[in-house]
N, C-alpha and C positions, 0 to 999 in steps of 0.2 A: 504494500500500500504506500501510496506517495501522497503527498500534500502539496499541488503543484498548480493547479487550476480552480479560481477563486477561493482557496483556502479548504476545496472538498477534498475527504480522504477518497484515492480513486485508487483500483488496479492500474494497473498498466497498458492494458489494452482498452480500459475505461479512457486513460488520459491521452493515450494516443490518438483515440475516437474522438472526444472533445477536442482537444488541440488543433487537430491537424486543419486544414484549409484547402482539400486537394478531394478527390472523387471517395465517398464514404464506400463506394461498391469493392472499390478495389483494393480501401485497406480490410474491410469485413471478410473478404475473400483470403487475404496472406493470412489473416488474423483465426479463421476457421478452417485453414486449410481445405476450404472445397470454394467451387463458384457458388456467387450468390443470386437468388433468387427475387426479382422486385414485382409484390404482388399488390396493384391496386386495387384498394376494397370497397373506397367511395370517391366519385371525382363530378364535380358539378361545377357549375357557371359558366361564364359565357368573356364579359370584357377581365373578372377576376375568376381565373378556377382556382378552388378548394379540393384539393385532393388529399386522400388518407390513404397510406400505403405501408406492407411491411416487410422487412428487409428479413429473409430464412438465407437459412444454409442446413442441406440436408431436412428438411421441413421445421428445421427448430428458428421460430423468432428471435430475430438479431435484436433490430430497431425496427419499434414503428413514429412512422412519418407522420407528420402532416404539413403540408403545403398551399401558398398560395402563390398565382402564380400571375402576373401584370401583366397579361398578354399585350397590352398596346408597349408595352417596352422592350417586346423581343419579337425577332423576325417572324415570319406569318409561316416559315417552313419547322422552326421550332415548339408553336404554337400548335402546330398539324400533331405534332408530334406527341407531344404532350394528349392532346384530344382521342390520338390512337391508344394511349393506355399501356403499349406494348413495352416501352423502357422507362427505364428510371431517369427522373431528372438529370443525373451527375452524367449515364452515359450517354443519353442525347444532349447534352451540353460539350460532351468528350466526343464522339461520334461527327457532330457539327463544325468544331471545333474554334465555336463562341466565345470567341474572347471576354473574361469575366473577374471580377475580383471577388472576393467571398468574406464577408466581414461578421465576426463572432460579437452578437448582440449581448447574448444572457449564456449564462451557464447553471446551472442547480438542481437542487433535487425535487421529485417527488415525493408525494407523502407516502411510499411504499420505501421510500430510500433511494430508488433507480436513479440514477444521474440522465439528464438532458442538456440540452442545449439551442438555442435559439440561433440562427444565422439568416443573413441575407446574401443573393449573388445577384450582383451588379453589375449590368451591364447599359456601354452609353452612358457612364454617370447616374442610371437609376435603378431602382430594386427592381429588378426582374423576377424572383424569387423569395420569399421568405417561410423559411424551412424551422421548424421545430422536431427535433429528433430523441425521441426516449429509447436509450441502452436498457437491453436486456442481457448483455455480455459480462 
């Protein structure tokens, strides 16, 4: 256990998951050693979608997501993309290869204890994404 990220006591693959700034899919994948699985369970709207989604490996829940997403601030083929369901945020962002910065909002816990984390990806100067991620790792 480290004490390294807002003062929460985390594992290591906790702090890693918080921490990092770079695609959640792919560190969840070294970190479970198997590929991961991105299963959308709820996704609605139109100018802002709300999607809920949860990140497995081998059918066991990593993270579940939820996201919203600015459609007028990211390109219409992104946007497509998202609506199809079929990937994750991070690897149609990676796949497209949208230029983005990714800024850690909040970090903390749930009343279960689980650590989370709030971020946004910004693109063009504005939030394209704002992602809230609960570890179950």
């Amino acid at each position: 256990m480290t004490e390294n990220i807002a003062g929460l006591r985390l594992t290591r693959d906790q702090e890693i998951l918080l921490g990092h700034t770079g695609t959640v899919e792919q560190v969840l994948a070294i970190i479970a050693g198997s590929p991961i699985e991105v299963k959308v369970t709820r996704q609605q709207g139109t100018e802002v979608i709300e999607r809920e989604a949860v990140l497995l490996a081998k059918g066991r829940v990593l993270v579940r997501a939820r996201s919203k997403i600015y459609c007028k601030n990211l390109p219409a083929g992104i946007v497509r993309q998202v609506r199809q369901k079929r990937k994750g945020i991070g690897a149609i962002i990676a796949s497209s290869r949208l230029e983005t910065f990714r800024e850690v909002v909040r970090v903390g816990r749930n009343p279960d204890g689980s650590p989370y984390r709030i971020y946004r990806i910004m693109h063009g100067g504005k939030a394209a994404f704002e992602i809230r991620e609960d570890l179950r790792v």
